[in-house]
C-alpha positions in Angstrom: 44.9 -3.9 18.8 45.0 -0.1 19.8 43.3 -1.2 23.0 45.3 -3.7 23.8 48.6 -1.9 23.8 47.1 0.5 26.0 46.3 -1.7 28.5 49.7 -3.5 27.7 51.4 -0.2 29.0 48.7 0.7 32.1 49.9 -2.7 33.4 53.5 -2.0 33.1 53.2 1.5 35.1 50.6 0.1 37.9 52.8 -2.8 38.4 56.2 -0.5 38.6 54.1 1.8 41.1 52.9 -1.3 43.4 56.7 -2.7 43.0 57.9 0.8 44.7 55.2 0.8 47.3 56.4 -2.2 48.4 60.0 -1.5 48.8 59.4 1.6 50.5 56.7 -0.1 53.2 57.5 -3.4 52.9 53.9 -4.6 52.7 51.2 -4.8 50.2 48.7 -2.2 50.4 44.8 -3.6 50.0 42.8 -2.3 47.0 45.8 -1.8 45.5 44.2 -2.0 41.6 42.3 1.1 42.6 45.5 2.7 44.0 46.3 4.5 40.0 45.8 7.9 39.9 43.3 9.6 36.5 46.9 11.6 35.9 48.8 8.1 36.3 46.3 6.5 34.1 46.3 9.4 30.9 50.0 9.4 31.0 50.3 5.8 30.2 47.6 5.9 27.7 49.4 9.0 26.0 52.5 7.2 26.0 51.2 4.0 24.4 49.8 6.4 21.5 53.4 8.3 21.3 54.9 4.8 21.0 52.1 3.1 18.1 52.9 6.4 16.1 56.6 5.7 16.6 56.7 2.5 15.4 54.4 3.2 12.7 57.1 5.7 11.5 59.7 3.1 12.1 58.2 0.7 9.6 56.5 2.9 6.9 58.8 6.3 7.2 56.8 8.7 4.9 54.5 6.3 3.4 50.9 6.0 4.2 49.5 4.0 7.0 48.6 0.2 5.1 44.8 -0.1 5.2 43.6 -2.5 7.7 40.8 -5.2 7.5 38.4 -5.9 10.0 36.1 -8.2 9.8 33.2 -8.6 12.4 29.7 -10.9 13.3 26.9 -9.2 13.3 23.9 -11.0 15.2 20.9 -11.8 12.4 18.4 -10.0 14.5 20.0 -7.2 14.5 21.6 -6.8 11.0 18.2 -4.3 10.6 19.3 -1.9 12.9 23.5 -1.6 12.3 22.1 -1.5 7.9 19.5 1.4 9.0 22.2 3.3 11.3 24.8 3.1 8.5 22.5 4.7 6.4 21.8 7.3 8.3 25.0 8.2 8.8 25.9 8.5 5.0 28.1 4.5 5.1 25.6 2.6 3.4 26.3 -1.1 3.5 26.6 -3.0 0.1 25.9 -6.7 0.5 27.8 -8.7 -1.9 28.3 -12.5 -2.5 31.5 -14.3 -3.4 29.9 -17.3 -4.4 32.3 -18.2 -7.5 34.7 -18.5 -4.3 32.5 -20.1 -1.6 33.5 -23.4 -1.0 31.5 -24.1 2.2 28.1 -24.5 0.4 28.0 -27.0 -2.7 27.3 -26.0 -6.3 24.3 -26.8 -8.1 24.0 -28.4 -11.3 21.7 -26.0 -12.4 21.7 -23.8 -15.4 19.2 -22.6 -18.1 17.6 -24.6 -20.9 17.8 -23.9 -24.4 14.7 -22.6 -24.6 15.1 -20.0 -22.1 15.3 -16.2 -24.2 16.7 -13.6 -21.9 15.3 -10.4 -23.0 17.7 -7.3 -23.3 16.0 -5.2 -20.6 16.3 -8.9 -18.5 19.7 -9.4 -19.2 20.8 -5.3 -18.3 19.0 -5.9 -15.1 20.7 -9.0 -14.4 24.4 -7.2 -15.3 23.3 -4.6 -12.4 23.7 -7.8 -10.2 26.4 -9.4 -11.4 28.2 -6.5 -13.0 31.7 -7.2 -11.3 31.8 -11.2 -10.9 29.7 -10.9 -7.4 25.8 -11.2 -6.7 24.5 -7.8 -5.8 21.9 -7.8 -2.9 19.2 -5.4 -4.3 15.2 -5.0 -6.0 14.6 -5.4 -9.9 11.5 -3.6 -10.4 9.5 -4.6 -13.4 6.2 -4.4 -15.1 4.0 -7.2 -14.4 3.9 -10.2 -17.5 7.4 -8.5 -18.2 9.4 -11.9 -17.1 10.6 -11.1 -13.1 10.2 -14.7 -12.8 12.4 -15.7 -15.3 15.1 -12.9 -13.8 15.1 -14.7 -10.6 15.2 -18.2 -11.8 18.2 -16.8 -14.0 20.2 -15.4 -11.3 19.6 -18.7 -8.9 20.8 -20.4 -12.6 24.2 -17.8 -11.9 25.0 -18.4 -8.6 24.5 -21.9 -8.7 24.1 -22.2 -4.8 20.8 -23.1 -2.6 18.2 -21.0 -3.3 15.0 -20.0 -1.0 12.1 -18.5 -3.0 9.5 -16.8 -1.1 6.3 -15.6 -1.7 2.7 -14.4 -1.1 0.2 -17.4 -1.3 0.2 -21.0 -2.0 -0.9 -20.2 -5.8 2.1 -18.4 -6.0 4.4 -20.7 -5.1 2.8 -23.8 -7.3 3.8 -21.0 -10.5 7.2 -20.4 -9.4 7.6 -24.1 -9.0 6.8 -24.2 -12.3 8.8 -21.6 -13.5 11.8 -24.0 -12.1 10.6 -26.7 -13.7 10.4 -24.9 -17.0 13.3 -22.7 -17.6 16.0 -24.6 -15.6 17.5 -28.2 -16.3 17.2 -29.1 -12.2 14.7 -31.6 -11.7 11.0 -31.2 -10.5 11.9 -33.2 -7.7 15.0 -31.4 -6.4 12.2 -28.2 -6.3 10.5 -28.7 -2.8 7.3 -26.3 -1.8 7.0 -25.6 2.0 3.2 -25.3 2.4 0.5 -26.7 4.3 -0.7 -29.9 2.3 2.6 -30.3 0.5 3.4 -33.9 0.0 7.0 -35.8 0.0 10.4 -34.2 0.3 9.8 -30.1 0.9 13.0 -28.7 1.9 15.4 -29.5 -1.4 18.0 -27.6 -3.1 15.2 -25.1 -4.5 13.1 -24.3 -2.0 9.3 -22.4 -2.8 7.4 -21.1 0.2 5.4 -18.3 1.8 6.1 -15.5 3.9 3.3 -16.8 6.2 4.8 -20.1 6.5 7.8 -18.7 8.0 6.7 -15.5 10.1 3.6 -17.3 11.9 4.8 -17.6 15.2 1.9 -19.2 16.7 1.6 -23.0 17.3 2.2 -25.6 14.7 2.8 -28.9 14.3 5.5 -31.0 15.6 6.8 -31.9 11.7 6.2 -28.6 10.6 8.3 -27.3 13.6 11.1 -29.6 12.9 11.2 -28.4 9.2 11.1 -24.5 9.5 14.0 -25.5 12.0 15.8 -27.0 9.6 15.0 -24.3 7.2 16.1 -21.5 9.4 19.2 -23.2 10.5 20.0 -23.9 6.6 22.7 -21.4 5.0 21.5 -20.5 2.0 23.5 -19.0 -0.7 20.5 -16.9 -2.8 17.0 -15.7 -1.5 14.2 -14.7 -3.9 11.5 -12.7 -2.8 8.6 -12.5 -4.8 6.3 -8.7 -4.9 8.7 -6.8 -2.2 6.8 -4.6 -1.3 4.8 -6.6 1.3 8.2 -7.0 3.4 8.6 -3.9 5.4 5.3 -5.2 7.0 5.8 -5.8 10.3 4.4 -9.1 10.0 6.8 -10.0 7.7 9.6 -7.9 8.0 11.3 -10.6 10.9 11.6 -13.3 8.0 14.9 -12.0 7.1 16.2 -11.6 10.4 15.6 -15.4 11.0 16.8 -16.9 7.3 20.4 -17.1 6.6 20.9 -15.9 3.2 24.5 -14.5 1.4 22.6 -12.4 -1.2 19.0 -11.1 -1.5 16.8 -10.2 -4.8 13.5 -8.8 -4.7 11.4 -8.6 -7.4 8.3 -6.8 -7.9 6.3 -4.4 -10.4 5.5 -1.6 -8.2 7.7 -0.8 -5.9 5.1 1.2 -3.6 3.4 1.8 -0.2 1.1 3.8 1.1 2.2 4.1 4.7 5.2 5.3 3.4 7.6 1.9 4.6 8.8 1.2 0.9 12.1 3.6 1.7 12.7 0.3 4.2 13.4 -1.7 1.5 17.2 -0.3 1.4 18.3 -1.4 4.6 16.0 -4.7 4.6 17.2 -5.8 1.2 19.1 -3.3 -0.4 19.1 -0.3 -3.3 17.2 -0.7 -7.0 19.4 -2.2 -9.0 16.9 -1.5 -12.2 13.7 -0.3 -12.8 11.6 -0.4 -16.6 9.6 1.9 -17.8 6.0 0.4 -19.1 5.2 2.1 -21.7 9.2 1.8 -23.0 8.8 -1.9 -23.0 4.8 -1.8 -24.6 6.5 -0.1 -27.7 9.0 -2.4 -28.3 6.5 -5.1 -28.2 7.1 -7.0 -24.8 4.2 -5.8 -23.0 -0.1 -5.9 -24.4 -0.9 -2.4 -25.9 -3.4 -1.4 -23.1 -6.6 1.2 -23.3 -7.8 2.9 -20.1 -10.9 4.3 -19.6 -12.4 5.6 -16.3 -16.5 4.8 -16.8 -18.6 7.5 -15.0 -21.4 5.6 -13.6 -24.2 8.0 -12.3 -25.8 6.9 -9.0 -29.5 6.8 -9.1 -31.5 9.5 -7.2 -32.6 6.4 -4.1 -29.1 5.7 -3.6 -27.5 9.1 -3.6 -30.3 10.0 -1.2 -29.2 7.3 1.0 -25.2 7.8 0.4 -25.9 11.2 1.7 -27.2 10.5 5.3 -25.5 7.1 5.8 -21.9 6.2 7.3 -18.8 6.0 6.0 -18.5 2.3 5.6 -22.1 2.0 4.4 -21.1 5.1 1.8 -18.6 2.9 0.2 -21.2 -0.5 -0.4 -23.5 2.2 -1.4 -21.3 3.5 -4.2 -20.1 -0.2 -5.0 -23.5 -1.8 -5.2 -24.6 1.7 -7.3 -27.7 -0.3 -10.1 -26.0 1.6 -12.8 -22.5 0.5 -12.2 -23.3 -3.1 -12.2 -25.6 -2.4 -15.6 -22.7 -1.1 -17.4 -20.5 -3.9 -15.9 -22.9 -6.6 -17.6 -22.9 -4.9 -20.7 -19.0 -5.0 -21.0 -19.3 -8.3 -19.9 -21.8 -9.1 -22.7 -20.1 -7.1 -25.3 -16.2 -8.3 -24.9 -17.4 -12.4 -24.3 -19.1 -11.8 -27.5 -15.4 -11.0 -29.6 -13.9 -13.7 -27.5 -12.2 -11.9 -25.3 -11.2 -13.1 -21.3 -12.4 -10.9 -18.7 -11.5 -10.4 -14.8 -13.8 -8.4 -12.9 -12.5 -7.1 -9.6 -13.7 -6.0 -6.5 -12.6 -5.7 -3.3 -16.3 -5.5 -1.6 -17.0 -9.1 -0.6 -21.0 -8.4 -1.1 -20.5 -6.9 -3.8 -18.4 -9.8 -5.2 -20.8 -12.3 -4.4 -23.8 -10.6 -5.6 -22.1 -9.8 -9.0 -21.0 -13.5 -9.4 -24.5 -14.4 -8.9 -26.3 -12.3 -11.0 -23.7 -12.7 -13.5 -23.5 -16.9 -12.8 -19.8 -16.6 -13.2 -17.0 -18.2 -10.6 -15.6 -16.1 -8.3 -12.4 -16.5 -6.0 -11.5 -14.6 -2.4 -10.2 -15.4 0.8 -11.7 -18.1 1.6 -11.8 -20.5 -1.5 -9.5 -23.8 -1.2 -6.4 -23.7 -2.9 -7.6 -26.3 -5.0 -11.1 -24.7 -5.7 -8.3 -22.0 -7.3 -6.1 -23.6 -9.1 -9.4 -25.4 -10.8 -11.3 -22.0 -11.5 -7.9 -20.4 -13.0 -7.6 -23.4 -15.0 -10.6 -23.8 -16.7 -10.8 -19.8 -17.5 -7.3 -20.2 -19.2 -8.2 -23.4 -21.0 -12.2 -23.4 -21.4 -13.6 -21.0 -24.3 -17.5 -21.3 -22.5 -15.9 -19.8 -19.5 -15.0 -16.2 -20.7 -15.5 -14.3 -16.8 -14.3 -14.4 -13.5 -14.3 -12.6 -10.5 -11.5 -12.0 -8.2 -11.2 -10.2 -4.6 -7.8 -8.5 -3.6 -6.5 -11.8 -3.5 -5.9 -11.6 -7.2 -4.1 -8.8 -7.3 -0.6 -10.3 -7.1 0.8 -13.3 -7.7 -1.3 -14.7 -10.0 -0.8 -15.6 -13.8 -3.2 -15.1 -16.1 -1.5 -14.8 -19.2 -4.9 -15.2 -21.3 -6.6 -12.4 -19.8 -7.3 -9.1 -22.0 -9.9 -7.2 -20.1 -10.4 -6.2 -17.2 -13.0 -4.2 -15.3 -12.6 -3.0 -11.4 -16.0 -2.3 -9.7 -14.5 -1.9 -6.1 -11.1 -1.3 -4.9 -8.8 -0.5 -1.7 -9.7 3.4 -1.3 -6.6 5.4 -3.3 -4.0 2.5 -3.6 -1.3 3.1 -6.3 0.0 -0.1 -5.9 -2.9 -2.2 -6.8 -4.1 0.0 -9.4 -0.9 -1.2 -11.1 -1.0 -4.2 -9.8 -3.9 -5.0 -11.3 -3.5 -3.3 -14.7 -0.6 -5.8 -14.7 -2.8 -8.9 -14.6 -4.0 -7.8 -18.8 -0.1 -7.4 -19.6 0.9 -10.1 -21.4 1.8 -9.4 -24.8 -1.0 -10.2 -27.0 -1.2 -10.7 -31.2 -1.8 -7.1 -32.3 -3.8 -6.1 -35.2 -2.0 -3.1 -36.5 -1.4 -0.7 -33.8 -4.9 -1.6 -32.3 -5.1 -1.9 -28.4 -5.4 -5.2 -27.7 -6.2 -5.1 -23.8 -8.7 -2.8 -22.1 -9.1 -1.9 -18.3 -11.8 0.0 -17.0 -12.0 1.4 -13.7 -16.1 2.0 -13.0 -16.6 5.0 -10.8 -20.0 5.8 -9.3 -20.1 9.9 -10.0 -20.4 12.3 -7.5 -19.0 10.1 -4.9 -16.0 10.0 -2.8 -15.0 7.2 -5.3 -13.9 9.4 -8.0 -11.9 11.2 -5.8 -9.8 7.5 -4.7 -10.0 7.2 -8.6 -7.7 10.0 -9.5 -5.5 9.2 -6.5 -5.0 5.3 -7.8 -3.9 6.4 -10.8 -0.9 8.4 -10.1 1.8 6.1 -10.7 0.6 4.9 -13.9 0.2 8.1 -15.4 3.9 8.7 -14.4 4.6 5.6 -16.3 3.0 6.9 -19.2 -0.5 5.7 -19.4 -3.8 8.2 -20.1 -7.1 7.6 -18.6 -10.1 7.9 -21.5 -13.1 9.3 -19.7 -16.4 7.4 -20.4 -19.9 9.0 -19.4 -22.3 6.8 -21.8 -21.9 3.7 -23.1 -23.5 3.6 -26.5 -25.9 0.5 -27.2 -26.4 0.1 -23.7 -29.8 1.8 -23.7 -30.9 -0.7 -26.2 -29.9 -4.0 -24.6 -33.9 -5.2 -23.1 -32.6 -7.6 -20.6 -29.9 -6.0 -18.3 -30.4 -6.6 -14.3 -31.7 -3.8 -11.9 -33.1 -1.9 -14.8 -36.8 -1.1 -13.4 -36.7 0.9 -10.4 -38.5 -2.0 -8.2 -35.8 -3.9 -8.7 -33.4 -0.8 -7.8 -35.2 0.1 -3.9 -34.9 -4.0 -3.6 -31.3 -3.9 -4.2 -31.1 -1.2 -1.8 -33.0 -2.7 0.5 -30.5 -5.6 0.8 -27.7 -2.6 1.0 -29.2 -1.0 3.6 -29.5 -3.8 6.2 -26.3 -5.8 4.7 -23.4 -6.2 8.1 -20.4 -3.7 7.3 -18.1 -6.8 8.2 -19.5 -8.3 5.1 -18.7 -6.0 2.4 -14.8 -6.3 4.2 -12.1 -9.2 3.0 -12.0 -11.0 6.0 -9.1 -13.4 5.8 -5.9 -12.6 4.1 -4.6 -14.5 0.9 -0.9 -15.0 2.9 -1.3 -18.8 3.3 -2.6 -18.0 7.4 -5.0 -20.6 7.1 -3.0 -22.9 5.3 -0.4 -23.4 8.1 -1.6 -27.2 8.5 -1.9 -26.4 12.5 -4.2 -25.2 14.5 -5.5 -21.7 14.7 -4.0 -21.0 18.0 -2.8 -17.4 17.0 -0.8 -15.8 20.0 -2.1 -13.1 21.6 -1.2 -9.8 19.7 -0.4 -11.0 16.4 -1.9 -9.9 13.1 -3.4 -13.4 12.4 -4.5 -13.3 15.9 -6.5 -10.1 15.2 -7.8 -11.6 12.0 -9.2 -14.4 13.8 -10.5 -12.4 16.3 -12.6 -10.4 13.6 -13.7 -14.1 11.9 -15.4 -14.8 15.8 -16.8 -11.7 16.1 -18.9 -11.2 12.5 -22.1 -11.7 13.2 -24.5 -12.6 10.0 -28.4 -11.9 9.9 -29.3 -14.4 8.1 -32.3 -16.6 9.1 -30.6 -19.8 8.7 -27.5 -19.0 10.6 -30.0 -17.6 13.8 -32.9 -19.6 14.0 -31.3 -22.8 11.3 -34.8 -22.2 8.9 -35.3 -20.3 5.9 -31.7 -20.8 4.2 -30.6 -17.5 2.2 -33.9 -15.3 3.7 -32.3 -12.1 5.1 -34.1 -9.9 7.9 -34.2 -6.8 9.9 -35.7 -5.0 12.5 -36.7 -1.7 12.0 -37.2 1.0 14.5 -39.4 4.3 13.5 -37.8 6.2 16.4 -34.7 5.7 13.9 -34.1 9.0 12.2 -32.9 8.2 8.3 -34.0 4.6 8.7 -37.3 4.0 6.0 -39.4 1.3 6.1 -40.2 -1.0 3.5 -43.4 1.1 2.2 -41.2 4.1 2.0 -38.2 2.2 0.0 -41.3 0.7 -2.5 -43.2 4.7 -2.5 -46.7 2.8 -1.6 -48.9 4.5 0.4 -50.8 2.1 3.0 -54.6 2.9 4.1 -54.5 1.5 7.9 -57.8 0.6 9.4 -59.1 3.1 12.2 -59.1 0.5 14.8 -55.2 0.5 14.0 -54.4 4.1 13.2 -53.9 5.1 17.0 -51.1 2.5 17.5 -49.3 3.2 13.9 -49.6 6.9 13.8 -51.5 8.6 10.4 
């Protein structure tokens, strides 16, 4: 408005001045719009400010200017940037959502069953949302097994408007489907899953996808195309996002930029990164509405009583000679595959299966996690296995008393609900991660029956001593001894000496085992596709060029296994290598067994003494 009085009185004076010019010459000069003096020009736009404040005084005398409301669009892709700015300068935005007063989008029928039991620490973070009649855009940060699903499913109950749930694998979103189903009277059918497979209607009133699904911007099919179309062009009045703290990555980061959403919950236990990006989350979402505390919530009975115990594990004297001299990456299968680590992980195996207990044993070294399910002959699941090959190994450990262990990669670590589990025991994890430290201590949580004030879950973290493991160890446990929890320190496990029967227990067996360590591929020991529904697009795996899929794929084409039957198609699971003498640090077999070989002299010249 300011503006446009200015140029309101510009015109006035340049067209008075081009009047006189014309009277006095009697023609009309070319150019004549450039013919306004800079003095010309400020003295009309100082006396369309001396007449505003005029008439301002005119109508308001001695009371205050009246506020004045401006409303403006802001483009979705860059909503980032202007939230970010404002921040910086000290204005931070506050998304809020009308939606008692939206009339555009249609109400739900939708509300909470019977059965459903907000908790008090639920219901105070829900009042931080709705606390003055509006839906809040924000995180709720709580422990995990503490109910966030039940928060989010509440607050879509609340608003009553279309709601887009997304999350971090397909598992993921077949429990929050069910957490629909379960706590709120919509029907099963009006809840649609966007994934790859998903049969019948998928875009309904509740909608349950991945991040994945809608960041992948490589090439898909025509009916999937036409239905993330649909999806981004949908206005959606609520958007859930499942564990947070994966959206400032960049690969995921442009999902809200592209979804049109009035309000915005996230919902995860720890709200942590370690590349520093989780200070994003207040422009990308918004502020912490409410945060828990564990150990607050373990005493009043919502969460498992938990003991923690760091288990020294000494490395015996073949493999610390070799962790020594060897690289980095081959250091850290040294110190995973350590004999006496996996001994004292079979014994706790052995020991809790025999009370009954449920165990998950993590480990984020792929060899490792193969050759412990083996020797162990329990299931294992990682990046690869089928989303049906899943669901049936989680559901025969939850239901299935002979099946008391399983093994997980760092696809467990989130996202998955394993409300029977009590124990749990990490052999290998992602160098000094906070976040999946608690992450994981979060898949035990579930409150259990207590026996007095017994613990009645148990984690133990396995550290090889000496090694730059123990170090990671003390790192990864930060934030949960800010929460509260202590760390018991184990160095022996008693009995264990006694048990006759416990793998890599003679030292043949031990130089074997590092044998297979010692010429095992570094890309094996690595998680080599991510649990983020990528290979469950239901397209091809034409990732563009410069992606972080496409990078991932890049890596799957360019691991290269030594294994007999993938080189010569013979000899299925024999493993080889060649070794060179000229090699210094490299032994040879007779070296990794200690025999000494007696050569024949017609041979001694070509094999050295």
């Amino acid at each position: 408005v300011q503006n446009a009085r200015v140029m309101t009185e510009f015109e006035r004076h340049h067209q008075s001045e081009m009047v006189n010019a014309e009277m006095e010459s009697g023609i009309v000069l070319a150019g004549g719009e450039e013919a306004v003096s800079d003095a010309a020009t400020l003295n009309a736009v100082v006396a369309a400010l001396e007449k505003d404040e005029d008439d301002d005084e005119d109508e308001g005398g001695d009371k205050k200017k009246q506020n004045r409301e401006l409303s403006v669009e802001i483009m979705g892709e860059h909503v980032e940037y202007v939230k970010r700015r404002c921040i910086e300068l000290d204005y931070p935005l506050m998304e809020e959502y009308d939606f008692r007063h939206d009339t555009i989008n249609a109400s739900l029928d939708m509300d909470l069953k019977p059965i459903a039991k907000v908790r008090p620490y639920q219901e105070k973070s829900l009042a931080k949302m709705f606390g003055n009649g509006r839906a809040r855009s924000g995180v709720i940060v709580l422990p995990c097994g503490a109910g966030k699903s039940l928060v989010g499913v509440t607050a879509a109950c609340t608003v009553k408007k279309p709601c887009l749930c997304l999350c971090t694998s397909s598992v993921s979103v077949e429990q929050w489907r069910h957490q629909f189903a379960l706590w709120s009277t919509l029907p099963k059918e009006h809840i649609g899953r966007f994934t790859a497979g998903a049969k019948g209607n998928m875009l309904c009133p509740i909608t349950v996808t991945t991040y994945s699904m809608i960041s992948h911007s490589g090439k898909r099919a025509p009916e999937t195309m036409k239905l993330l179309e649909e999806l981004k062009t949908r206005e959606w009045g609520l958007i859930l996002l499942d564990e947070v703290h994966v959206v400032p990555a960049n690969v995921f980061r442009r999902v809200l930029g592209v979804v049109k959403a009035h309000c915005k919950l996230g919902l995860t236990a720890t709200l942590l990164r370690e590349d520093h990006k989780i200070g994003d989350i207040n422009f990308l979402i918004g502020p912490k509405l409410y945060e828990a505390n564990w150990i607050d919530l373990q005493r009043a009975g919502y969460l498992a009583t938990v003991q923690c115990a760091e288990v020294w594990c000494p490395m015996t004297a073949e493999f610390y000679r070799e962790y020594l001299t060897q690289s980095a990456s081959k250091r850290k299968l040294l110190y995973a595959m350590n004999p006496n680590k996996f001994r004292m992980c079979q014994y706790l195996v052995r020991f809790h299966e025999a009370r009954g207990d449920k165990v998950i044993i993590f480990s984020d070294n792929i060899f490792a996690l193969r050759l412990y399910a083996t020797k162990l002959k329990r299931p294992f699941i990682y990046g690869p296995t089928s989303q049906t090959e899943r669901i049936r190994i989680l559901y025969q450990f939850q239901n299935n008393p002979e099946l008391g262990t399983i093994l997980l990669s760092k696809v467990g670590d989130t996202s998955i609900d394993i409300p029977e589990a009590n124990v749990l025991i990490q052999v290998s994890s992602h160098y000094g991660s906070r976040r999946q430290e608690a992450q994981r201590l979060g898949r035990i949580l579930r409150p259990k029956p207590r026996a007095g004030q017994n613990f009645n879950a148990y984690f133990y973290s396995l550290v090889s001593s000496d090694t730059q493991e123990m170090y990671y160890s003390s790192k990864r446990q930060q934030f949960l001894v800010d929460q509260g929890y202590a760390f018991k320190v184990i160095t022996h496990l008693d009995g264990m000496d006694s048990v006759p029967d416990l793998e890599y227990t003679t030292r043949e067996e031990q130089l074997e085992l590092l044998q297979q360590v010692l010429i095992a591929d570094d890309s094996e020991a690595n998680e080599r596709i991510e649990d983020l529904d990528a290979d469950e697009l239901g397209v091809d795996k034409a990732y563009p060029v410069g992606s972080s899929l496409a990078a991932a794929a890049a890596a799957r084409r360019r691991v290269v296994s030594n294994t007999m039957g993938n080189l010569s198609g013979v000899a299925d699971g024999s493993t080889y290598a060649e070794f060179d003498r000229a090699i210094p640090g490299m032994p040879s077999t007779d070296e990794l067994l200690g025999r000494r070989v007696i050569r024949h002299s017609l041979f001694r010249k070509r094999f050295g003494k």
